[in-house]
C-alpha positions as CSV (number, residue, x, y, z in Angstrom):
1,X,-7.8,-20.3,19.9
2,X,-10.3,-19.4,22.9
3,X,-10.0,-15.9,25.4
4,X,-10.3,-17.2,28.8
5,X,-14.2,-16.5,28.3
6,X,-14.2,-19.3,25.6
7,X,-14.7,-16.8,22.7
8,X,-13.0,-17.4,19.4
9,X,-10.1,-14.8,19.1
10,X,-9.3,-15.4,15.7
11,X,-11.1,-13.1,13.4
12,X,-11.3,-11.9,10.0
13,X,-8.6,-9.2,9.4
14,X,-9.0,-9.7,5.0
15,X,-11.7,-10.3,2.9
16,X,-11.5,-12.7,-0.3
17,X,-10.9,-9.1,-2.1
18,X,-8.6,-7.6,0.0
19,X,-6.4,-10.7,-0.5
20,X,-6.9,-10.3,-3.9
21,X,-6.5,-6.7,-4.5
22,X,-3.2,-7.4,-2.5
23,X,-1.6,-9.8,-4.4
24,X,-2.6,-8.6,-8.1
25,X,-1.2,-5.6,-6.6
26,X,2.2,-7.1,-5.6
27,X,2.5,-9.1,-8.6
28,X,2.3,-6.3,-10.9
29,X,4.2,-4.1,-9.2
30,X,7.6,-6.7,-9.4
31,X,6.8,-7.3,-13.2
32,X,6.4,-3.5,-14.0
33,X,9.7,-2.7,-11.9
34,X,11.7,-5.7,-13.3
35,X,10.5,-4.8,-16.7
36,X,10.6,-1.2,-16.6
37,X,14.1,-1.1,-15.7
38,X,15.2,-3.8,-18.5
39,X,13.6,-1.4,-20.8
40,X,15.5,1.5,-19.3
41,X,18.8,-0.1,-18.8
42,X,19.2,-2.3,-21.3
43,X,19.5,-5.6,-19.3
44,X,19.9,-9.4,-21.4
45,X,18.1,-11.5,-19.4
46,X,14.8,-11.2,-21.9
47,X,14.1,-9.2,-25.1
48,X,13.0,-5.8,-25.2
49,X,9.7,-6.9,-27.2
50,X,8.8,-9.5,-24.3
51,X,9.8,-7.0,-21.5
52,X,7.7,-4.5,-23.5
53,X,4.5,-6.8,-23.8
54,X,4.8,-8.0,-20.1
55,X,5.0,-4.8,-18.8
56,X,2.2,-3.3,-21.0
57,X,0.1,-6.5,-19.9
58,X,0.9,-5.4,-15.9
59,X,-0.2,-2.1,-16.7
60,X,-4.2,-2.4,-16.2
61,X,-4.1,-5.0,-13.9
62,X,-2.1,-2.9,-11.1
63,X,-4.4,0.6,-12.8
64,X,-7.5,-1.4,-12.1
65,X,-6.5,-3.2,-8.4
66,X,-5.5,0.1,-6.9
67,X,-8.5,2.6,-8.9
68,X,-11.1,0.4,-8.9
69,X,-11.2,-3.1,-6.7
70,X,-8.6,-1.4,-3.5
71,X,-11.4,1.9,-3.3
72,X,-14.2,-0.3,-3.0
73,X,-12.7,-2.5,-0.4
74,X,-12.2,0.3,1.7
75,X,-15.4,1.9,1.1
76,X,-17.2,-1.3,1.7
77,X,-16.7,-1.1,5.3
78,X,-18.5,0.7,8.0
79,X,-21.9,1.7,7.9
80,X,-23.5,4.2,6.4
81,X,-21.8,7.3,4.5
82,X,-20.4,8.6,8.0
83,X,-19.2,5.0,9.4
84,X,-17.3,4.8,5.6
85,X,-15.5,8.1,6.3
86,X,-14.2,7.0,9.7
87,X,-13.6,3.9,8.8
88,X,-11.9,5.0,6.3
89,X,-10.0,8.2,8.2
90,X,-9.1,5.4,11.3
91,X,-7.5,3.1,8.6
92,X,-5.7,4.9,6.1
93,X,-4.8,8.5,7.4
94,X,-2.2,9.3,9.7
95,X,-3.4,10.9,12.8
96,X,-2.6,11.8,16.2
97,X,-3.0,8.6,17.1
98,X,-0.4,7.3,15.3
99,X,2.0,10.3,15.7
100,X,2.2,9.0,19.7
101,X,2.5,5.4,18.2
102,X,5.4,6.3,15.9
103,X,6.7,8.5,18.8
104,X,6.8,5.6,20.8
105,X,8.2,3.1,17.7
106,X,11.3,5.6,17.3
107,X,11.5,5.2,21.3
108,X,12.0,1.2,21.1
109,X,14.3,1.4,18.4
110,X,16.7,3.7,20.7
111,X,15.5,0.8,23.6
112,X,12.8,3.0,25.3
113,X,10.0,1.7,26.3
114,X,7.9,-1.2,24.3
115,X,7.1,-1.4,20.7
116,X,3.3,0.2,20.9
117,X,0.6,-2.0,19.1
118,X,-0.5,-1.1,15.2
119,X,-3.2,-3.0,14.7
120,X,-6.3,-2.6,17.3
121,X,-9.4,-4.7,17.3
122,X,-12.3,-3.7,18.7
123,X,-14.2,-6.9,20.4
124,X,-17.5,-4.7,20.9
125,X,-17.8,-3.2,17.5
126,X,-16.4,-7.1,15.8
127,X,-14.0,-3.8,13.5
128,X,-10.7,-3.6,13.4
129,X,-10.0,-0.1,14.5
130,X,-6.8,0.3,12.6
131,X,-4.8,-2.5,10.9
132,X,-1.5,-0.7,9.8
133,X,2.1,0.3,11.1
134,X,1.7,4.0,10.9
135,X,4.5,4.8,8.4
136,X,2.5,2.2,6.4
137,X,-0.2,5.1,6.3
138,X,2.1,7.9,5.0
139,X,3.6,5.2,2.6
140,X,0.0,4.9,1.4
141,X,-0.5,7.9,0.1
142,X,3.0,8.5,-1.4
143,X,2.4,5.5,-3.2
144,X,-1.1,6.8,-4.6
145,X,0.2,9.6,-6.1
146,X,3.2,7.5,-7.6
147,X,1.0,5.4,-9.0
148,X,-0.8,8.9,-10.8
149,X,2.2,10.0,-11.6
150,X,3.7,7.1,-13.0
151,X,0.4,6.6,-15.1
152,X,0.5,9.8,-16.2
153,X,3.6,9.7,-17.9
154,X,3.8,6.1,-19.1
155,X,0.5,7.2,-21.1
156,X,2.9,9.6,-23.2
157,X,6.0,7.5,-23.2
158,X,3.6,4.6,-24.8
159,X,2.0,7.0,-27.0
160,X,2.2,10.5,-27.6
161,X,-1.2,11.0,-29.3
162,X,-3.0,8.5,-26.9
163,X,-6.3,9.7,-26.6
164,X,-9.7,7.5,-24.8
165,X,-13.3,8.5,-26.2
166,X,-12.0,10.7,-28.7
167,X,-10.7,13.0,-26.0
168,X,-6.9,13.9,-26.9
169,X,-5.6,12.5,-23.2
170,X,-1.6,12.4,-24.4
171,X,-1.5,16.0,-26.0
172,X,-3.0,17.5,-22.5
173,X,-0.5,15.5,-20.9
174,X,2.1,17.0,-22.8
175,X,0.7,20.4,-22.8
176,X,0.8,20.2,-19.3
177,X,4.8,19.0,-19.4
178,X,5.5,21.9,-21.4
179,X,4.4,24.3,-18.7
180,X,6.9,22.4,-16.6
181,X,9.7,21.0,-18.3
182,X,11.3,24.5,-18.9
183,X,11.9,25.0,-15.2
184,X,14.5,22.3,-15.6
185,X,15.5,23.2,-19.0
186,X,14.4,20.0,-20.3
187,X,11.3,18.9,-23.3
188,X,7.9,17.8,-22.5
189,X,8.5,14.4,-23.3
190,X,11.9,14.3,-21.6
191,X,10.2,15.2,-18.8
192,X,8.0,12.4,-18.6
193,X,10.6,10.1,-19.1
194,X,12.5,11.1,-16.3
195,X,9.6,11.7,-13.9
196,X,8.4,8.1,-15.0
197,X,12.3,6.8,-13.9
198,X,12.0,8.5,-10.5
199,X,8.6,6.9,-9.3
200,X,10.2,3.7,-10.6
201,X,13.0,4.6,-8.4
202,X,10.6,5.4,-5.4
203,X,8.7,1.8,-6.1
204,X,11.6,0.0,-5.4
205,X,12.1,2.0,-2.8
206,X,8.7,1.7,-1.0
207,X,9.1,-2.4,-1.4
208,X,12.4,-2.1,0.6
209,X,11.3,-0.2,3.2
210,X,7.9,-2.3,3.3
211,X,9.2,-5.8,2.7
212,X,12.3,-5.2,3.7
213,X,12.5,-3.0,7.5
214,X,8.7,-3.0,8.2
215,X,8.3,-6.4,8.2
216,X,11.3,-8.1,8.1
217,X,10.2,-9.5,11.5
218,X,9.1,-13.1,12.8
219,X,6.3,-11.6,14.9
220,X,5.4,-9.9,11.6
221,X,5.0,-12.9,9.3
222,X,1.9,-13.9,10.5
223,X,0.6,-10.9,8.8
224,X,2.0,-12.0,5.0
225,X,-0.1,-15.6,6.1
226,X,-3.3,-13.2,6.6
227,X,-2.9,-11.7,3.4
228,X,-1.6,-13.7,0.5
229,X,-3.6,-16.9,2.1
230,X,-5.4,-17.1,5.2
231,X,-7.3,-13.6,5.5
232,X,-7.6,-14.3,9.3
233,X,-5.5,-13.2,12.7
234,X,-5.3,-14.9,16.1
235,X,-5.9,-12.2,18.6
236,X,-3.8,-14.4,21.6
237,X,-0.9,-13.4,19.7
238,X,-0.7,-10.2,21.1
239,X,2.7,-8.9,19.0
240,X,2.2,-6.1,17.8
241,X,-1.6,-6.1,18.2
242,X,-4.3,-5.1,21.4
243,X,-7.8,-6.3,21.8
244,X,-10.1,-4.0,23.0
245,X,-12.9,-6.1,25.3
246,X,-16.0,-5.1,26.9
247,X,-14.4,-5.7,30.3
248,X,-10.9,-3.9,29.9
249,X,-9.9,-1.3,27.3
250,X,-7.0,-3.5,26.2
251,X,-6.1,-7.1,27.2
252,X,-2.5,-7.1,29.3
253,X,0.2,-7.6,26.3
254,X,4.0,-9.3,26.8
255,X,6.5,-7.7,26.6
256,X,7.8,-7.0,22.6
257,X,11.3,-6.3,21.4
């Protein structure tokens, strides 16, 4: 697609990595809940050794996505050490910014006014200034320290002596339980065991409210194109996004549900 100047207005909105992180992400995430929950509950469909083994196999693939390859995609962008912190603050931190656009998103649902733009590109800078639905950004870090937690805790439920360069990782981890677990009159390890249930819990959770109500939209599925496949966004769609232009501060958008 061409703007009316005859510039492209499709543009890259995910890297090769980003798509990657993405998927490896999702992926492991579905095996570790489906097999998590067999091994909790008990289900039939597979044995407990296979559910075991796939779940144990998912385990550093998701660890090493979101600790390792999703951190240096964001910190790959922007320039310099001050262009990585904004970049990083305008992407993945709720703000004012986003307050007013969720003020305005809880004002469509209850048919007030028009459901604001989430993700902004900035035609000057060739940068997306932000790419996600705002509760996307609070999810974000809810789901980070899941993921800690839920690490935490499997490392004791695999192994309660678990230890990495000789340093005794699983007895600090349940040292550190039995500070806690007596406030809810339970043991270290039971503890664990239950905390590692609840962030299961919150998992499946995040995936309905993410899959399920974010983006259980039309207008939205463009987005799932852009990152399992594609990695790019045509800006002439203006649902749910605003270019920013030398010319205007935003092109004119239609109207959106």
């Amino acid at each position: 697609m061409k703007s009316h100047d005859n510039r492209s207005m499709v543009v890259e909105r995910y890297t090769v990595t980003d798509r990657i992180a993405h998927t490896v992400h999702a992926v492991a995430m579905i095996v570790l809940i489906i097999t998590g929950l067999k091994i909790y509950a008990g289900w039939d469909f597979m044995s407990f050794h296979t559910a075991r083994a796939l779940h144990m196999i998912a385990v550093p693939f998701l660890l090493a996505v979101n600790w390792i390859l999703i951190p240096y995609n964001i910190f790959s962008e922007g320039h310099g050490f001050m262009g990585k912190i904004s970049h990083f603050t305008d992407h993945y931190i709720f703000g004012p910014k986003d307050a007013v656009r969720m003020k305005d998103i809880i004002g469509n649902f209850f048919r007030k006014g028009r459901y604001p733009a989430f993700s902004i590109y900035d035609e000057t800078t060739g940068h997306y200034k932000t790419k996600l639905h705002p509760l996307m950004k609070i999810l974000i870090v809810l789901e980070g320290t899941a993921i800690f937690l839920i690490a935490i805790s499997g490392i004791v439920l695999y192994k309660l002596d678990w230890s990495l360069f000789g340093l005794p990782i699983g007895s600090w981890i349940l040292s550190i339980g039995d500070l806690i677990a007596p406030i809810f009159d339970l043991t270290s390890i039971q503890f664990f065991r239950l905390l590692h249930l609840l962030m299961t819990y919150w998992f499946v959770f995040e995936l309905v409210v993410h899959v399920g109500i974010l983006e259980f939209d039309p207008h939205v599925w463009k987005y799932y194109k852009a990152i399992f496949w594609s990695g790019k966004e045509d800006l002439s769609d203006t649902h749910y996004s605003e270019l920013i232009t030398a010319k205007t501060k935003y092109i004119p958008t239609k109207h959106r549900r």
